[in-house]
N, C-alpha and C positions, 0 to 999 in steps of 0.2 A: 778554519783557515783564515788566511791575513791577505786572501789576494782576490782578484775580481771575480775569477771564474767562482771560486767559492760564493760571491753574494749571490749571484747566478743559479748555480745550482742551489741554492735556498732560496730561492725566490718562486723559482718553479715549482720545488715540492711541496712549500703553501702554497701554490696556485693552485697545486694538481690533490693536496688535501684537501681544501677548503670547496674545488669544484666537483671532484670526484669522490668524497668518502664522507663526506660530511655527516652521510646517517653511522659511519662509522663514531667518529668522533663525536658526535649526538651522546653515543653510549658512554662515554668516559668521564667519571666524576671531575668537577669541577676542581675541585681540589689538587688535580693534576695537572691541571692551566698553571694554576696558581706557582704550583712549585715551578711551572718551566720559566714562567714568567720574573719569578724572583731569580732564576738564576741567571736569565737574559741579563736582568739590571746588577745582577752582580759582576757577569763576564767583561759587559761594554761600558762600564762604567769606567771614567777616566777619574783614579783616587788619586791621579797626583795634583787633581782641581782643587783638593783641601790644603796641601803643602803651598800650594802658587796663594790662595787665598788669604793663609795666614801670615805670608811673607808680603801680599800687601797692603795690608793692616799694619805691617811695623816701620817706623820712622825710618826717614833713608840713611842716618848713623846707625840704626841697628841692624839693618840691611847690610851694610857695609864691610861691621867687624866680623859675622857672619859668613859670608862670603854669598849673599842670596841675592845677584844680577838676575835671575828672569825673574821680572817684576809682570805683572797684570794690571791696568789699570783701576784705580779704586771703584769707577762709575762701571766697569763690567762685572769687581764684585756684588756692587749694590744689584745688575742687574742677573747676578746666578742666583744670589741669595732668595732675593722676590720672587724671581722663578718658580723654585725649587719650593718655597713656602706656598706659593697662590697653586699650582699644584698639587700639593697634600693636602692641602685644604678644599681645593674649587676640581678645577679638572683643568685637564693640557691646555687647550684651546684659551683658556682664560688667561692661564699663564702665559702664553705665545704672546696674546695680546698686550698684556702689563709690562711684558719684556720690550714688545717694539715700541711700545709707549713710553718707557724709561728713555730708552737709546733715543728719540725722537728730542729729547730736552737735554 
C-alpha cells in the first residue's frame, strides 16, 4: 500500500518477526532474503531518478526544444551518482557520509 497505516502495519510485523520467530527465520535459506530484498529495491526504487538525471546533463537549448522543465540540480546529480557508486562499492554508511560531504561544499 501507499498510505501510513500501511508502513505501520509493516513495521510491526518486522518487529513482531524479528522478536518473536526469529528461530523461525533462522531456518530459511538465505537466498530467500536475497530475493525479498531485490525486490524491495526494485518496488521503492524511484526510475524516474534516471529520466531527471539525464535531463540534467543536457544543455538548457536542449532542454528547451525538448520540452524537459523539471530540471534537478547538476551538484545533486554529482551527489546521487557518488552515492549510489560509494555504495556498491563500500557500504551505506560510507556513502551517507560522502553524500553529506559533497552537499557540505
Amino acid at each position: 500500500g501507499f498510505r501510513r497505516l500501511s508502513n505501520l502495519v509493516t513495521g510491526i510485523t518486522v518487529l513482531l518477526i524479528t522478536v518473536g520467530l526469529f528461530k523461525v527465520v533462522n531456518l530459511m535459506p538465505s537466498a530467500a532474503f536475497v530475493g525479498m530484498m531485490w525486490m524491495i529495491c526494485y518496488y521503492t526504487f524511484e526510475w524516474n531518478t534516471f529520466k531527471l538525471i539525464f535531463h540534467a546533463l543536457h544543455t538548457p537549448q536542449l532542454r528547451e526544444r525538448y520540452n524537459r522543465h523539471h530540471k534537478i540540480e547538476r551538484s545533486d546529480v554529482l551527489v546521487i551518482i557518488v552515492v549510489t557508486v560509494v555504495t556498491l562499492f563500500s557500504n551505506l554508511a560510507m556513502a551517507v557520509a560522502c553524500g553529506l560531504a559533497l552537499n557540505l561544499f
